[in-house]
C-alpha positions in Angstrom: -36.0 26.4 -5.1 -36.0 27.7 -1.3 -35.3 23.9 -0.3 -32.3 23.9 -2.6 -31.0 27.5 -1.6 -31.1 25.9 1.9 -29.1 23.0 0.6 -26.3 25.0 -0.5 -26.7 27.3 2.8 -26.2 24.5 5.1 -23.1 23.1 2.4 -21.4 27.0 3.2 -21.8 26.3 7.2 -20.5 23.0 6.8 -17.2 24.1 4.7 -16.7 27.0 7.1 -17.6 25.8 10.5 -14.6 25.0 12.6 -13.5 23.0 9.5 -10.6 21.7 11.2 -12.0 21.5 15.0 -11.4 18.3 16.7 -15.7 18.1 17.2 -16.3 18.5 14.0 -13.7 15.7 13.0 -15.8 13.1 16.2 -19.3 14.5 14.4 -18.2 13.8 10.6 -16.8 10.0 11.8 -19.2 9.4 14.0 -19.3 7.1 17.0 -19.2 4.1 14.6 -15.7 4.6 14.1 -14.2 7.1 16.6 -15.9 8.0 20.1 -14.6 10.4 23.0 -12.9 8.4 25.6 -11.5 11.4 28.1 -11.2 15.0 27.3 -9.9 18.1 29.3 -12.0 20.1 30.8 -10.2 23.5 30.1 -10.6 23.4 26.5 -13.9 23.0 24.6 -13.1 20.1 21.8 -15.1 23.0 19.0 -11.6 25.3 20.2 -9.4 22.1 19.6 -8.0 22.6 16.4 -6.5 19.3 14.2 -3.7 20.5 11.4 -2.1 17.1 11.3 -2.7 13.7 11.6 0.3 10.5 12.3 1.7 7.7 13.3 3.0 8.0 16.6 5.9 5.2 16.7 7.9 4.6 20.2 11.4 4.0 18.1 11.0 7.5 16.3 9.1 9.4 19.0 8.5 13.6 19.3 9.3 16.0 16.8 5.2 16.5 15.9 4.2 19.8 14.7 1.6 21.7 17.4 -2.1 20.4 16.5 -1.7 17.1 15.8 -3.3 14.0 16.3 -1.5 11.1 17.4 -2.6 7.7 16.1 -1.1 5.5 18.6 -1.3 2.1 17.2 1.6 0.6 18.6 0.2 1.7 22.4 -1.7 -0.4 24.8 -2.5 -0.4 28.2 -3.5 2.8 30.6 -0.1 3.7 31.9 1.2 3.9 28.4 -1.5 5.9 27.3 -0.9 8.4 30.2 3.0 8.7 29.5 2.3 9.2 25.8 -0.3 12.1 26.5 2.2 13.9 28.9 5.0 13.4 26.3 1.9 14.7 23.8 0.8 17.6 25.8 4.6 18.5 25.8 4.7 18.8 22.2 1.1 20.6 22.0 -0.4 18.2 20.3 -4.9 17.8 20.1 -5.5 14.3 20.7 -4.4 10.7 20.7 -6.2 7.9 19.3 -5.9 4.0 20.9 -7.8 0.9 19.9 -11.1 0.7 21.4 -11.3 -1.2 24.3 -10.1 1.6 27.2 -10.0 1.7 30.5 -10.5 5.1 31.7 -9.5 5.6 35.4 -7.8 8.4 37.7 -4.2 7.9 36.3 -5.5 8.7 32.8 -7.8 11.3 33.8 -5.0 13.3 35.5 -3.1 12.8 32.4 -5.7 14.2 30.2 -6.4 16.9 32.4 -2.6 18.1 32.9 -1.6 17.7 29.3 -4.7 19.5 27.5 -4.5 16.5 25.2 -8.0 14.3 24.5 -7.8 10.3 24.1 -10.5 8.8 21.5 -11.0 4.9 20.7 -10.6 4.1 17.6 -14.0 1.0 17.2 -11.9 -2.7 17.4 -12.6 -3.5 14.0 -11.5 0.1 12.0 -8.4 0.3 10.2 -5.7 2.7 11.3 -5.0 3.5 7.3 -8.8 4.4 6.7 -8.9 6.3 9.7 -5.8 8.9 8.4 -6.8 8.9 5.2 -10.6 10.3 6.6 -9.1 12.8 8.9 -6.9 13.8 6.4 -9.9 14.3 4.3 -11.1 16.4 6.6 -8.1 18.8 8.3 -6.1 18.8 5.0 -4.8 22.6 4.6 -5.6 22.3 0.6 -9.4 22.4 -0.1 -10.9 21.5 3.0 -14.0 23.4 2.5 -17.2 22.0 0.7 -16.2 24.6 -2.1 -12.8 22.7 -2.9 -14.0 19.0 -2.5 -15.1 18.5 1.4 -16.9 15.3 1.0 -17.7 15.2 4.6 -19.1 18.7 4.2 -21.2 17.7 1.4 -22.0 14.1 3.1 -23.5 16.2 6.1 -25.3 18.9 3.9 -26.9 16.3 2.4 -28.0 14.5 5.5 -29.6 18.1 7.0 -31.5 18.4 3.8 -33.0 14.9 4.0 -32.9 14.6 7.9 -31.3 11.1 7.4 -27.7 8.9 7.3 -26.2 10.1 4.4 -23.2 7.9 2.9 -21.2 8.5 -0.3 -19.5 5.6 -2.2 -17.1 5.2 -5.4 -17.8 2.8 -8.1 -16.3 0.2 -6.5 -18.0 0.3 -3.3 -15.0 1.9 -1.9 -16.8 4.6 1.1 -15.8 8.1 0.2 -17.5 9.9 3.2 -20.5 10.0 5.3 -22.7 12.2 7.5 -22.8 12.3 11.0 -26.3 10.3 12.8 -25.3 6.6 11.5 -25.9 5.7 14.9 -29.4 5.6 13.1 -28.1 3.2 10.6 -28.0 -0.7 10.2 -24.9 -2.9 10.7 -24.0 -3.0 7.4 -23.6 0.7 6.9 -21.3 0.8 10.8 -19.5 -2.5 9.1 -18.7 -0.1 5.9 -17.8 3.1 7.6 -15.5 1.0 10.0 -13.4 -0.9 6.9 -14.3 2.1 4.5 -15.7 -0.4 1.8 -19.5 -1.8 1.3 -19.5 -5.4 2.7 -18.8 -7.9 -0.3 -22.1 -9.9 1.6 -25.0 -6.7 0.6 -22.9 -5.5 -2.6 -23.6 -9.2 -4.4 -26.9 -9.2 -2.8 -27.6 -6.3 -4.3 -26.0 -7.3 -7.6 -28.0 -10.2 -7.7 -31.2 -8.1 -7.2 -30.1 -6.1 -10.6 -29.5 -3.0 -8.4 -26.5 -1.7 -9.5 -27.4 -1.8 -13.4 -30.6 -0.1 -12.4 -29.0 2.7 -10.8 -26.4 3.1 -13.8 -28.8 3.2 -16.1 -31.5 5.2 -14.2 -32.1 9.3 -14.0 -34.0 9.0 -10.9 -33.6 8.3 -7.3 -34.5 4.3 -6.9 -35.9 2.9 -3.7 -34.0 -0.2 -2.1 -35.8 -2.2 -0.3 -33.3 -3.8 2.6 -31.2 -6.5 1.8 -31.4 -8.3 4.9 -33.7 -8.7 7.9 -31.8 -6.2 9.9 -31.1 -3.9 7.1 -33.2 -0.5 6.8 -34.4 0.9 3.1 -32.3 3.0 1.2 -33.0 5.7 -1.5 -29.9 5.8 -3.7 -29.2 7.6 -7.2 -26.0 7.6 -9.1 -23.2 10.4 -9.3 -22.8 10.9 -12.8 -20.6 13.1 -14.7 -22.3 13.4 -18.1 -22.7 9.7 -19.1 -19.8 8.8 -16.7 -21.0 7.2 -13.5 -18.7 8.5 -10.2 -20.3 6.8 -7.2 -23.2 6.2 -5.7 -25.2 8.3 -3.0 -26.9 6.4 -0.5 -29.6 7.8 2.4 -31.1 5.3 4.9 -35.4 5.7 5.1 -37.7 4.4 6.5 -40.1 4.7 3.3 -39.6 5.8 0.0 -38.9 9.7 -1.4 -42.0 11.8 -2.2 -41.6 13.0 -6.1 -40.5 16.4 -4.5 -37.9 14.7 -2.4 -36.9 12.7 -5.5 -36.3 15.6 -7.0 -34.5 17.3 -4.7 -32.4 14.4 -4.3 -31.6 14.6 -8.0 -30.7 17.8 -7.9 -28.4 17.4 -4.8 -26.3 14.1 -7.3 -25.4 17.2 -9.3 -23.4 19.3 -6.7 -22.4 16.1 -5.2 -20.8 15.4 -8.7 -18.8 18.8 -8.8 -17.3 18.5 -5.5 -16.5 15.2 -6.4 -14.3 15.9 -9.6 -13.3 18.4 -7.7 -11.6 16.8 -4.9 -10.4 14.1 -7.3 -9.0 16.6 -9.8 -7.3 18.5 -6.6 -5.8 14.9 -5.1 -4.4 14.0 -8.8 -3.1 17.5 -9.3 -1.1 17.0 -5.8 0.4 13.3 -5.9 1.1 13.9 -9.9 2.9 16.7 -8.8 5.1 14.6 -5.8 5.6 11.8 -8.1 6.7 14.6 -10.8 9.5 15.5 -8.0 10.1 12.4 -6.9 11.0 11.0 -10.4 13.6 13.9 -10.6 14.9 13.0 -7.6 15.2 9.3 -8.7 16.6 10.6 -12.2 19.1 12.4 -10.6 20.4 15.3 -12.3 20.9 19.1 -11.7 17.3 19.4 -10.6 17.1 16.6 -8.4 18.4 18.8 -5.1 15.4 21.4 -5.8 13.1 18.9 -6.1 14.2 17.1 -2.9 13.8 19.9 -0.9 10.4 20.9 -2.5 9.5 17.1 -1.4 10.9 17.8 2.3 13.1 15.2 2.2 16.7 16.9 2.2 17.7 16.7 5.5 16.6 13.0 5.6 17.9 9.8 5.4 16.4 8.5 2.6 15.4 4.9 1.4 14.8 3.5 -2.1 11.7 1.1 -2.4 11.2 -0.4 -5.4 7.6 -2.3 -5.8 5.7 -4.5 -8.9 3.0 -5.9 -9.0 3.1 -9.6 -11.3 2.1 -9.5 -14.6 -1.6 -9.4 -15.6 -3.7 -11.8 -18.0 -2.4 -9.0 -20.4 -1.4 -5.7 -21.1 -4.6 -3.8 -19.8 -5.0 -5.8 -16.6 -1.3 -5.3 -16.0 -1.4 -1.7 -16.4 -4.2 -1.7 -13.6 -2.5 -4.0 -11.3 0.4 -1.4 -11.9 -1.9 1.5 -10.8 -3.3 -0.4 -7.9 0.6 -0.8 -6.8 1.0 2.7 -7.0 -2.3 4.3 -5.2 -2.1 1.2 -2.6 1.7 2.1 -1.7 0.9 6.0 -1.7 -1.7 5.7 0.8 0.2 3.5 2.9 3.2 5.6 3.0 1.0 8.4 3.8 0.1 6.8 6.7 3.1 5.4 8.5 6.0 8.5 6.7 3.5 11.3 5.6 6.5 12.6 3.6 7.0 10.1 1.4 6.9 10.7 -2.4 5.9 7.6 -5.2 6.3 7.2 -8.3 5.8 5.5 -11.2 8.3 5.0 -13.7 7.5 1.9 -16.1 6.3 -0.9 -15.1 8.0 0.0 -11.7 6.8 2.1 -8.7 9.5 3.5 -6.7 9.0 5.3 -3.2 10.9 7.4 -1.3 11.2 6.5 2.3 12.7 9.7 4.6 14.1 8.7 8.0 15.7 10.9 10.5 19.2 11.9 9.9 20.6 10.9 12.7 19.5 7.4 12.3 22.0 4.8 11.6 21.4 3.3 8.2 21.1 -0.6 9.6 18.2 0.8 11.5 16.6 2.9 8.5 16.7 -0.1 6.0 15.5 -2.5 8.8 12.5 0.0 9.4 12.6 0.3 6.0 12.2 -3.6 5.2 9.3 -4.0 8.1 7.4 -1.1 6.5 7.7 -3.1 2.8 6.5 -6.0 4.8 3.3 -4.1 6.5 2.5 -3.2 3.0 2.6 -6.4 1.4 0.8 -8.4 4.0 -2.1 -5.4 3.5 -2.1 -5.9 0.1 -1.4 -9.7 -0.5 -4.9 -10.9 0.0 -5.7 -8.4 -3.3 -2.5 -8.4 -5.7 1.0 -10.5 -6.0 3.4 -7.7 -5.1 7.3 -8.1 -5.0 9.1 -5.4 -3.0 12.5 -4.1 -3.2 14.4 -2.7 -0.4 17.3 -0.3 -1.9 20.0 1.6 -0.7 19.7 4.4 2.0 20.8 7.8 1.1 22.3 10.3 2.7 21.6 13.1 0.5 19.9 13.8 -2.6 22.8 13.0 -5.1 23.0 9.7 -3.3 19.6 8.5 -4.1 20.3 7.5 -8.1 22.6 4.8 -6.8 19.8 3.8 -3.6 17.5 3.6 -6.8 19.9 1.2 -9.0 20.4 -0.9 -6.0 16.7 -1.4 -5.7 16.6 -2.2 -8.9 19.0 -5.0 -8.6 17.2 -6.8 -6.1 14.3 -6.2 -7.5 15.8 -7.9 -11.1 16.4 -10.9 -8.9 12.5 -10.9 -7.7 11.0 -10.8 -10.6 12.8 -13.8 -12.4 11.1 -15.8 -9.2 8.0 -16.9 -9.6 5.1 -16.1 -7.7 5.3 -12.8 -5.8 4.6 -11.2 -2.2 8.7 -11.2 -1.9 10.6 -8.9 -0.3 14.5 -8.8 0.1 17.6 -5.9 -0.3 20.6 -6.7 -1.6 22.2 -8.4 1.1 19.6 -11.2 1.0 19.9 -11.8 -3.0 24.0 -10.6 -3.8 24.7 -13.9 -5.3 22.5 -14.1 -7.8 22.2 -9.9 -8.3 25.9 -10.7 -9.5 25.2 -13.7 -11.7 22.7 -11.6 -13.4 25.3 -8.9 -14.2 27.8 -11.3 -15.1 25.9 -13.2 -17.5 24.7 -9.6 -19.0 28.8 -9.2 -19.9 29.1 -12.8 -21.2 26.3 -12.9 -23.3 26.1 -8.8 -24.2 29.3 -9.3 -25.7 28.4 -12.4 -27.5 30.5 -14.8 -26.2 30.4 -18.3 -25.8 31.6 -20.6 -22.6 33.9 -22.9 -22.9 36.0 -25.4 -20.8 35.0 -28.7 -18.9 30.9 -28.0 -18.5 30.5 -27.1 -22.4 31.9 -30.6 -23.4 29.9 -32.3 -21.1 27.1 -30.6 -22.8 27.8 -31.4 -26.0 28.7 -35.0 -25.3 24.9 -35.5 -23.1 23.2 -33.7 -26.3 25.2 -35.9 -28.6 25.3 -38.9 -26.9 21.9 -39.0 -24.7 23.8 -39.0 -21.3 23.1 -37.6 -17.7 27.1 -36.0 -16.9 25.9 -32.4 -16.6 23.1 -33.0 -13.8 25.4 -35.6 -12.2 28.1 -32.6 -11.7 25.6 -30.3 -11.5 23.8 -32.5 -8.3 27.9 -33.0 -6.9 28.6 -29.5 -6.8 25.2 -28.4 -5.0 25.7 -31.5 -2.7 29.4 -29.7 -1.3 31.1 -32.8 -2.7 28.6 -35.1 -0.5 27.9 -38.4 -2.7 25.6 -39.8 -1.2 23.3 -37.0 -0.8 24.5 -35.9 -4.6 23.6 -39.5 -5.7 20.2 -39.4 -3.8 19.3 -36.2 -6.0 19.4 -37.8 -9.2 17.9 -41.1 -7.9 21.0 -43.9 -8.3 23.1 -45.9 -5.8 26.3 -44.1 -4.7 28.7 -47.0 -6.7 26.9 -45.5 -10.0 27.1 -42.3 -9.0 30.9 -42.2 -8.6 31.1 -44.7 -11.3 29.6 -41.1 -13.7 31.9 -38.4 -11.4 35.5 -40.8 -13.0 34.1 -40.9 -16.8 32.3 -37.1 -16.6 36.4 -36.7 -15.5 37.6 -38.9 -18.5 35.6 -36.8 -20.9 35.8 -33.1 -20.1 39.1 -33.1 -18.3 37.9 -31.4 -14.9 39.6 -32.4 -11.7 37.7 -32.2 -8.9 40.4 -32.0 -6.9 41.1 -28.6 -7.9 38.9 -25.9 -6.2 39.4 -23.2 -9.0 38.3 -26.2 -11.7 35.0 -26.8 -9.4 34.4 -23.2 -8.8 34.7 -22.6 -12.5 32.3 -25.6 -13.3 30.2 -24.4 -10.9 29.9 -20.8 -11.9 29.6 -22.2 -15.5 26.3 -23.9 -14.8 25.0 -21.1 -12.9 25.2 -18.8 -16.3 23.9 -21.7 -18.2 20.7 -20.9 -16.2 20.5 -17.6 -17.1 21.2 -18.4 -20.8 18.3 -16.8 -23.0 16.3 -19.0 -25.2 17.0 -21.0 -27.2 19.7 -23.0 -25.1 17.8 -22.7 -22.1 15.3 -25.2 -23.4 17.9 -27.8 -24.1 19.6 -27.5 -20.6 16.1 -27.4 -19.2 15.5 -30.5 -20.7 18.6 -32.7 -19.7 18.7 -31.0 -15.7 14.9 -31.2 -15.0 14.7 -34.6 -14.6 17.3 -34.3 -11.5 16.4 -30.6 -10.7 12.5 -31.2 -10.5 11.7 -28.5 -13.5 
């Protein structure tokens, strides 16, 4: 028991302890991840205190809050790093983080020394994303103590109990935190520390080995013997709630656990499992709260202005996204891909605008982009549209995502109609196939309106008449080719030969069909209202539901490749 009441003494140190000091943060990462490059030498980095944590970008730059660190992806380059920590020191910020390699020399030093501000690298291969979202983890006002759901706190209690690398892992190998000392780990626990998920080479290693099944279905600690020459042993033991299996807790040994240790270390899954739920329950608490207020917002309504401003986002340009995933093999695998749209877009946003607000309404997830106020709205949709884009190339490699770029609002009560513009574009993604689109309205107008139009003509029942619906009736009737032969002049511009080379005839035949499609519907296509009428008619014919699509699919596709 004394070995257990120490456990839970060193937990309380670890949850108390300069929680939010910037050494604490460098000893929770690690030097796998995040290593000191400079610091000043008038402040002691266990007095440097971290409250915040962003993305510094040069078009948007000061305005952070005192305490924060600066993730400077964007910067390269010593002299850059030395303007950046003067502008930095001016604002009070802790520290700024570049992309490991750096050179350190006199110019920087002076920088660091006059600003108060500390530079770290940030290893080559780490993500920027998985590097917030850990210090986050660690700084974030709300339950940043062992007691609410540390799980670096825990991670580290661990690892002072067992006097080894301590890492903790979801269930799908996603890394939830680790301990400080992984120096004394393999490459294959640096390689999932620095992209924050278990390499997919040692995870179907290990799944070939039966490892996995044997540590769902086991009570006790397992030893695992390496899974590669370079690889060190392992004890590992699930994180179960009840029958439910959370993660996985993994120590690096050098031999296996005496039973003692065993059952210490199935004692210690327990409390691991509490602050777990814990920090889960407190994270879905918070973002069902946002997306709560955020829905409001995108509602509209006499709540919406209260629940802007409880978002942060009043005095804020603000930008509609609109993001869905493609559908799934069916209903329960498109449900998930709809989840996986929303937490992969919530964690992004709180990366790169830490107060934006998702939500999920449908089979849509919208988010709310703010911007500064004074920024012209070109340049907030254009930010706007390369933020959608760094999202989708992220998440392309895992899941087909289409992306809407809305309006831009300028207050609350203008975000509804930001929201219904998204949608429109977003109408005119999905009915592409494929997906990994993005677009606003500008780039898909045209066929936003031939959408809408066609909603009027066939909501209202009505049928469309004139030169294109005889020449229908006569190719069902008679077995001709006169709609795709209008349909291939009109999307040649009049061009013949190119109109003619579309449906695979010599130019002679071709205008041979354009006189006796004339004879028989009556269009002149000398008239530019006639053409634009025909033309316009086929488009809706396109847009016809079922069953008349079918038919029109049938005659066009030989010319139209379908």
């Amino acid at each position: 028991m004394g070995l257990f009441t120490c456990f839970y003494a060193v937990l309380v140190t670890e949850a108390t302890r300069n929680a939010a000091s910037l050494d604490r943060i460098i000893n929770a990462l690690g030097g796998s991840l995040l290593s000191v490059a400079a610091a000043p030498q008038a402040r002691q980095s266990d007095s440097q205190v971290v409250r915040a944590v962003t993305i510094h970008d040069p078009h948007d730059p000061g305005g952070w809050p005192a305490d924060t660190m600066l993730l400077a992806v964007a910067i390269s380059g010593t002299a850059a790093v030395a303007r950046l920590l003067r502008e930095a020191g001016a604002h009070q910020a802790t520290a700024v983080v570049v992309k490991a390699p750096l050179e350190v020399d006199e110019q920087l030093r002076e920088a660091v020394t006059s600003s108060g501000v500390a530079v770290l690298e940030l290893a080559r291969d780490a993500s920027w994303i998985h590097l917030a979202d850990a210090v986050r983890a660690l700084v974030s006002d709300e339950g940043s103590g062992a007691v609410s759901g540390d799980l670096f706190s825990v991670a580290n209690a661990v690892s002072a109990l067992f006097d080894a690398p301590v890492a903790l892992e979801d269930r799908s190998f996603r890394v939830l935190a680790w301990s400080a000392r992984q120096d004394e780990a393999d490459t294959a626990r640096v390689e999932a520390i620095l992209g924050r998920q278990a390499p997919s080479w040692i995870v179907e290693a290990l799944q070939a080995r039966g490892v996995f099944q044997q540590l769902d279905t086991s009570e006790e600690p397992i030893f695992i013997e390496p899974a590669s020459a370079d690889a060190l042993p392992r004890m590992a033991m699930a994180v179960r709630a009840g029958a439910k299996v959370l993660g996985y807790l993994w120590v690096v040994v050098k031999r296996p656990f005496s039973a003692e240790q065993r059952r210490h270390l199935s004692d210690v899954t327990k409390v691991v499992a509490v602050h777990l739920l814990r920090q889960r329950a407190h994270q879905d608490a918070h973002l069902t709260l946002r997306a709560e207020e955020a829905s409001s917002v995108l509602s509209g309504g006499s709540g919406s202005a209260d629940a802007a401003a409880r978002l942060g986002i009043t005095d804020h340009k603000v930008c509609v996204l609109a993001a869905q995933a493609t559908a799934g093999r069916d209903e329960q695998d498109s449900e998930l891909r709809r989840r996986a749209v929303f937490d992969a877009l919530t964690l992004h946003l709180g990366v790169v605008r830490p107060q934006a607000a998702t939500s999920q309404v449908g089979e849509v997830v919208y988010a709310l982009a703010p911007w500064r106020a004074a920024m012209p709205v070109t340049q907030a949709r254009t930010e706007s549209v390369r933020m959608a884009k760094d999202f989708v190339r992220r998440l392309q490699s895992r899941l087909d995502t289409n992306v809407a770029v809305g309006g831009v609002a300028d207050s609350a009560d203008q975000i509804p109609a930001a929201r219904e513009e998204a949608d429109r574009v977003l109408r005119v993604l999905r009915g592409r196939p494929g997906g990994g689109q993005i677009a606003t309205l500008a780039d898909v107008q045209l066929q936003s309106l031939l959408l809408e139009l066609a909603d009027v003509v066939h909501g209202q029942g009505r049928q469309l008449t004139g030169p294109v619906a005889e020449l229908q009736r006569h190719d069902h009737e008679q077995h001709t080719d006169f709609v795709p032969t209008l349909q291939a002049y009109l999307d040649a511009c009049g061009d013949v030969s190119k109109a003619a080379a579309r449906v695979h005839v010599h130019p002679n035949t071709f205008r041979h069909r354009l006189r006796r499609l004339q004879t028989i519907s009556g269009l002149d296509l000398r008239d530019p209202d006639a053409l634009l009428q025909a033309h316009l008619h086929l488009r809706l014919a396109e847009l016809t539901p079922e069953p008349h699509r079918t038919y029109l699919r049938h005659y066009w596709g030989r010319s139209r490749g379908w």
